[in-house]
C-alpha positions in Angstrom: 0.0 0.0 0.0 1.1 3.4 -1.1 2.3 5.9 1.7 2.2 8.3 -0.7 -0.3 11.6 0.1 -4.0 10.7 -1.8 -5.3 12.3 -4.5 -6.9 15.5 -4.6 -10.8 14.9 -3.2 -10.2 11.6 -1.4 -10.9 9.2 -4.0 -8.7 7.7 -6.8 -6.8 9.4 -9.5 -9.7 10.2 -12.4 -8.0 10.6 -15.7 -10.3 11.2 -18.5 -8.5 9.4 -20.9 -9.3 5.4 -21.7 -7.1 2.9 -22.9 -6.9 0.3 -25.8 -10.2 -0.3 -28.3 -11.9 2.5 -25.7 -10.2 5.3 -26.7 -9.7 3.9 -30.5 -13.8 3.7 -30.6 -14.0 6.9 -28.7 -11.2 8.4 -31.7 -13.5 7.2 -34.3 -16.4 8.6 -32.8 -14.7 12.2 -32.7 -15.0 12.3 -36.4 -18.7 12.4 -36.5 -19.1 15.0 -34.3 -19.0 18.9 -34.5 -16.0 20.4 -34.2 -15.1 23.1 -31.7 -11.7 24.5 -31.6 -9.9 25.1 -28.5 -7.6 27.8 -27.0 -3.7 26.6 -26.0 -5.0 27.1 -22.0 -7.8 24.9 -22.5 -5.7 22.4 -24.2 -3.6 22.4 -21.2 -6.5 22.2 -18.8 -7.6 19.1 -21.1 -4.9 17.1 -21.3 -4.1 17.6 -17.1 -7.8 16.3 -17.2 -6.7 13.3 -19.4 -3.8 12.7 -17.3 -5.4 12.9 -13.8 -3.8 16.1 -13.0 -7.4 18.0 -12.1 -8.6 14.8 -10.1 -11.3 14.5 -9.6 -13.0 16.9 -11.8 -14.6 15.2 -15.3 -14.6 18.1 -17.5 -15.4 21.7 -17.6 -17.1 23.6 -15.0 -20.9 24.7 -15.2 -21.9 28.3 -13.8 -22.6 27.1 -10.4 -18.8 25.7 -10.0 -17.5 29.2 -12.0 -19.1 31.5 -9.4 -17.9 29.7 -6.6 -14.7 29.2 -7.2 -14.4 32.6 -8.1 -15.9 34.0 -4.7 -15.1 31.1 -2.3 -12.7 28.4 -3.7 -15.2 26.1 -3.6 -17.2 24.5 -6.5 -21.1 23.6 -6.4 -20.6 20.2 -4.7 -18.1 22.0 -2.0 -14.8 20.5 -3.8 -11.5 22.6 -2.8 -10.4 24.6 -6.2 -9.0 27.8 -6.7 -9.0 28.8 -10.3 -12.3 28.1 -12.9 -11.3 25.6 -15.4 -13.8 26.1 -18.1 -13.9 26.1 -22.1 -15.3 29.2 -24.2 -16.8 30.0 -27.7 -18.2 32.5 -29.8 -22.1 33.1 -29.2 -22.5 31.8 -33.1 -20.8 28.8 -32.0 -22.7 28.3 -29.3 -25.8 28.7 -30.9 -25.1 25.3 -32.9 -24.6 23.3 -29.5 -27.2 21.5 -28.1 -27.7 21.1 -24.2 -27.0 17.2 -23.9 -25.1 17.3 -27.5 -21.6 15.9 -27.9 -18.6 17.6 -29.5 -15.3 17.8 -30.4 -12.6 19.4 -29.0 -9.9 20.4 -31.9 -6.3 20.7 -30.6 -4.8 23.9 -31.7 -1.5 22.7 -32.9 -2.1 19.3 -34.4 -5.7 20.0 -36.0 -7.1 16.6 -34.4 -9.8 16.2 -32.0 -7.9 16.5 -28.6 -11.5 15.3 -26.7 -14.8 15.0 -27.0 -17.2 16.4 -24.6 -20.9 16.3 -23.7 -22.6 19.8 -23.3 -24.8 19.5 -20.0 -24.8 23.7 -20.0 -23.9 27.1 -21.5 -23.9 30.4 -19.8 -21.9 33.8 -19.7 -19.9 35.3 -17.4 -18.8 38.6 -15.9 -14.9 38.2 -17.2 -14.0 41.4 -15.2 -15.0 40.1 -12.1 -13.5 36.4 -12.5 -9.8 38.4 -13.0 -10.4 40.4 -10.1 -11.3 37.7 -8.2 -8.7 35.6 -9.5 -6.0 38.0 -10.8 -6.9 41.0 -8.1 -6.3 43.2 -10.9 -8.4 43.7 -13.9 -5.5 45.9 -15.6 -5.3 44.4 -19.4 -1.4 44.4 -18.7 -1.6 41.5 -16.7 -1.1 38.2 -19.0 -4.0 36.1 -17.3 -6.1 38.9 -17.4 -5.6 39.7 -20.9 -6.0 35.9 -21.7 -9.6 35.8 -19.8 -10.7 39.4 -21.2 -10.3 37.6 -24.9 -11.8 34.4 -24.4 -15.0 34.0 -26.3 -18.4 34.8 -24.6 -20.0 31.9 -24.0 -19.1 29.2 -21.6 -19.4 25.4 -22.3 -20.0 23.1 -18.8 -19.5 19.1 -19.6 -17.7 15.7 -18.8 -15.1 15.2 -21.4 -13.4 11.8 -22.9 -10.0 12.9 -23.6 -8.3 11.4 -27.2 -4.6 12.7 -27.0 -1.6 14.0 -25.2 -0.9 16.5 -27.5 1.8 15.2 -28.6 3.7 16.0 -25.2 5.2 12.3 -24.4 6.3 12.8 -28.1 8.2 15.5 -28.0 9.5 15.5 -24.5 9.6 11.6 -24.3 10.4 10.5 -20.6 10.4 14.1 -18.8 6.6 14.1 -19.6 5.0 11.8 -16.8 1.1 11.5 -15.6 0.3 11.7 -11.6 0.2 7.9 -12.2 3.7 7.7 -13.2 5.3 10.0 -10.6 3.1 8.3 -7.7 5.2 5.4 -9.1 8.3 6.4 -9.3 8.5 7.9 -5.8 7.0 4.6 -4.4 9.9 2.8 -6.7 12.0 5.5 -4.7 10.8 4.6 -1.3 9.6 8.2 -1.0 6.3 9.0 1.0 7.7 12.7 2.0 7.8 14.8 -1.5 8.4 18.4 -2.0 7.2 19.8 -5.5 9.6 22.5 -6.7 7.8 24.3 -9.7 9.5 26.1 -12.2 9.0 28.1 -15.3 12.7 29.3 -15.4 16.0 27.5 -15.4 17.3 26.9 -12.5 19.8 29.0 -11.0 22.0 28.8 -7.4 18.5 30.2 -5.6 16.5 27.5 -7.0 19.2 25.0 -6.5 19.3 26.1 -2.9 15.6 25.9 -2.1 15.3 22.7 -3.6 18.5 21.0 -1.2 16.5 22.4 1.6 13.6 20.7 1.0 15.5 17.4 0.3 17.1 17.8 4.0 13.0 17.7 5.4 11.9 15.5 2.8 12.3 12.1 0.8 13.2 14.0 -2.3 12.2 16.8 -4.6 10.2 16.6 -7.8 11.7 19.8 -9.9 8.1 20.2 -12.3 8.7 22.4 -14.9 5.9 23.9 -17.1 5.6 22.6 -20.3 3.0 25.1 -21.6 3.0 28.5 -22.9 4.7 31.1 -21.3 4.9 35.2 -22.1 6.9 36.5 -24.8 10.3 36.4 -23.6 10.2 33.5 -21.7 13.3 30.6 -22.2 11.3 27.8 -24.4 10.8 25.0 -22.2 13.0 22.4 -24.0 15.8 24.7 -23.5 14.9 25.0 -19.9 14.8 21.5 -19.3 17.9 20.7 -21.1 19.5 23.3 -18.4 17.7 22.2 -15.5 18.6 18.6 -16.5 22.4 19.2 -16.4 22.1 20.8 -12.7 20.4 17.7 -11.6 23.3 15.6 -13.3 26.0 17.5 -11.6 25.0 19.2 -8.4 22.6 16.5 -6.7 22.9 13.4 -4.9 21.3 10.8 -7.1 18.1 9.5 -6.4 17.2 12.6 -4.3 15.5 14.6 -7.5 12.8 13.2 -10.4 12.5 15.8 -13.1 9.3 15.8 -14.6 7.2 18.6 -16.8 3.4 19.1 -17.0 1.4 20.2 -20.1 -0.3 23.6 -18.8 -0.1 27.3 -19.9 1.0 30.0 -17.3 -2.0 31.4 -15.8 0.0 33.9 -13.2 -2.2 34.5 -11.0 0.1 34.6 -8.1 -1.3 33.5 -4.8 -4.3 31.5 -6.2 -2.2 29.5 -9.1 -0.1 29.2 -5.5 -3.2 27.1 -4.9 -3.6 25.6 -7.7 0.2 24.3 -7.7 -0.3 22.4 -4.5 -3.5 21.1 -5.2 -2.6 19.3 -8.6 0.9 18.5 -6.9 -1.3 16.4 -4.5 -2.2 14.2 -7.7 1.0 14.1 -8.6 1.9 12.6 -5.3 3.6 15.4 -3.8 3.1 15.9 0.3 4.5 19.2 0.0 5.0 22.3 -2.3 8.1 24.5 -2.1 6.9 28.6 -2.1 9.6 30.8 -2.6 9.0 34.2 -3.6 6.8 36.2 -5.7 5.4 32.4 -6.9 3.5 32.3 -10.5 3.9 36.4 -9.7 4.3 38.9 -13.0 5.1 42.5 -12.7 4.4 44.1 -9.6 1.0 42.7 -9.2 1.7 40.9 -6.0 3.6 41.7 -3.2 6.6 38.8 -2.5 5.0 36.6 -0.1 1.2 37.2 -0.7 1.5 33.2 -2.4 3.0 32.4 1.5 0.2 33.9 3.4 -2.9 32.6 1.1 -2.2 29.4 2.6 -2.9 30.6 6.3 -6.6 32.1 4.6 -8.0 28.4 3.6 -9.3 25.9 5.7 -6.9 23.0 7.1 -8.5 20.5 5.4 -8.5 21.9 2.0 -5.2 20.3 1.0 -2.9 17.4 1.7 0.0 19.1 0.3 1.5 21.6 2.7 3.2 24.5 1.7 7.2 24.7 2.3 7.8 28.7 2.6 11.0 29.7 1.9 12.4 33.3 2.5 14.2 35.3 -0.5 17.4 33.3 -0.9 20.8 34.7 -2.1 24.8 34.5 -2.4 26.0 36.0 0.6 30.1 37.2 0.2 30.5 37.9 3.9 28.6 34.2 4.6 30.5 32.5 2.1 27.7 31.0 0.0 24.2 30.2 0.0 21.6 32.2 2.6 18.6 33.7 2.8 17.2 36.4 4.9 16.1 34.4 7.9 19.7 33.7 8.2 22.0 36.1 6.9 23.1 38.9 9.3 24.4 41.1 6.3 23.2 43.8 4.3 21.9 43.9 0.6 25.7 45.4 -0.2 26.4 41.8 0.5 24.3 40.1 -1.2 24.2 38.9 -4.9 20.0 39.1 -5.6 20.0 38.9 -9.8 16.0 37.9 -10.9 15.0 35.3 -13.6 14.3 38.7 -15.6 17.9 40.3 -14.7 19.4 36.8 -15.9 17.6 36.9 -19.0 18.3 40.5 -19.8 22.2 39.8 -19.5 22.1 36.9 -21.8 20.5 39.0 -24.4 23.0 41.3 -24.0 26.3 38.9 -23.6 27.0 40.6 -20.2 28.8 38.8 -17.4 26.6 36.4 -15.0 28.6 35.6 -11.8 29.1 32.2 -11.2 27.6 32.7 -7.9 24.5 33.2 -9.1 24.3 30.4 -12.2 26.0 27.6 -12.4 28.3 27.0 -15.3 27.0 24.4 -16.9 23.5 26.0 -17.0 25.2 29.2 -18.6 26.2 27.4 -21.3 23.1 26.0 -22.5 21.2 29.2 -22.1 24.1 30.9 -23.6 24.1 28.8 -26.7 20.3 29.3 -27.2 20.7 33.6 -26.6 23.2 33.2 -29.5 21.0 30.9 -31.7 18.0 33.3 -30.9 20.4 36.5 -31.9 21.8 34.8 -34.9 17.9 33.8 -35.9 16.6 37.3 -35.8 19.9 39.1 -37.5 18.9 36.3 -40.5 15.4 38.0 -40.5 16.2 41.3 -40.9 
């Protein structure tokens, strides 16, 4: 028996995906039905559903769930969730969809149907107050609220049946893994004590840091990288991977660290995706989730440690997986190394603080990065994919 943390809602792992001459009927069957295309988030959100990730939801969420997740984290039936998960079209579009009718969800990228899905409701919604419920801002700036504010108007509720991956085992082979897969590799492990560490960034020395601390409280750390879309700007996540992989190769012990990715888009939604994180973790078999600072943050829309204290504003029993907080960590050159500030004496004149965005900026640029802040290794890679990037858009012009 597993002494891994349970799924999300108590029961089993729900992914919506069959097996074998199930989901080869269920494939045929796609190709009868009407079409609906699908944004990249809703991909995402599908194929977490085919995996198991969003256990133990089915499908999309009616009004009823919408509204209360929106204003109390809670959906109809009184199920712990923090962010709506729902699928929108244009009213024209929705006008051909019969309550009780069954679709087909088109992947964006590979022009097959992704899922099918049975139609139990449509409704609108007031997108201004979903992203300030969700987002606390409804400034057009912000990424997620821009993504809600142009999401067609009508909302589709319904189980789904999903068809595909994506193409995500594909592409990223091994690295790609379902909550079915990690829960077995960390019993293979003899882990029952797991710390999540997610990541949208290569690592650097801070990450590396955080993530050895959790390994001294816990079994081991699963470094989950977002496979997704990301802002403009963003490293690609195969070149993230690639850099996080060699960190793992030469700066940890082995069998303290899986590296795994998942297929969703950034929402950043800061404190609630917080939320989300350690709820979908839980699948995943993770007992706890690592919360450094400014978590799934963008811009200045949320102050450092609000994704710290939303934790302390939900009820006890609303997750399994438990938050590891973790203070803003740094190179110290009066300590020596690695600190953070529960523990360094010094001042910031001591202290080497360089953000994901900082790092980013001097790779464009071909400036310096100290190695106390990036390991060498990792400098490399991303090095070598600045100078591809630079050498792509002089060829352009």
């Amino acid at each position: 028996m597993s002494n891994l943390v349970p799924p999300h809602g108590g029961g089993p792992l729900n992914p919506r995906m069959p097996a074998g001459a199930a989901l080869d009927a269920a494939r045929t069957r796609a190709q009868t039905l009407r079409k609906v295309n699908v944004s990249s988030r809703e991909r995402g959100d599908l194929i977490m559903l085919g995996i198991g990730g969003f256990t133990p939801l089915d499908g999309f969420m009616s009004r009823a769930d919408w509204l209360g997740v929106c204003e109390n984290y809670r959906t109809a039936s009184g199920l712990f969730w923090p962010i709506p998960i729902t699928l929108s079209v244009d009213t024209q579009t929705a006008d051909t969809i019969a309550i009780g009718g069954d679709i087909a969800l088109i992947d964006p990228e590979g022009g097959e149907p992704l899922a099918t899905m049975k139609v139990t409701e449509k409704y609108t919604i007031d997108k201004a107050f979903e992203c300030e419920k969700v987002f606390r801002t409804t400034d057009a700036a912000h990424p997620g609220v821009k993504m809600v504010m142009q999401q067609p108007e009508v909302n589709l509720a319904g189980p789904v049946t999903v068809l595909s991956d994506g193409g995500f085992k594909a592409k990223y082979g091994a690295l790609f893994m379902t909550p079915a897969e990690t829960r077995a590799e960390f019993t293979r492990l003899g882990w029952s004590r797991v710390a999540a560490f997610q990541t949208r960034n290569p690592m650097h020395r801070s990450h590396e840091y955080l993530a050895k601390v959790a390994i001294e409280v816990c079994d081991g750390v699963l470094v989950h990288s977002l496979l997704g879309n990301l802002k403009p700007g963003d490293i690609p996540a195969e070149v993230r991977t690639r850099a996080i992989g060699v960190l793992i190769e030469k700066y940890f012990r082995a069998g303290t660290v899986v590296q795994a990715g998942y297929p969703l888009d950034m929402r950043y939604a800061g404190p609630r995706e917080a939320l989300l994180h350690a709820l979908f973790r839980q699948n995943y078999g993770c007992s706890h989730q690592i919360i450094g600072r400014d978590h799934a943050g963008v811009g200045s829309y949320y102050g450092p440690f609000d994704a710290h204290h939303i934790f302390d504003t939900i009820p006890k029993d609303a997750l399994l997986t438990q938050p590891l907080k973790l203070d803003l960590t740094f190179w110290c050159y009066a300590c020596g190394g690695m600190a953070s500030t529960r523990t360094c004496p010094h001042t910031e004149k001591e202290q080497l603080q360089v953000s994901g965005t900082q790092l980013r900026k001097s790779l464009e640029q071909g400036a310096v990065v100290p190695a106390e802040f990036s390991r060498a290794e990792v400098l490399d890679i991303l090095r070598a994919y600045y100078a591809e990037l630079a050498g792509s858009t002089a060829a352009a012009r």
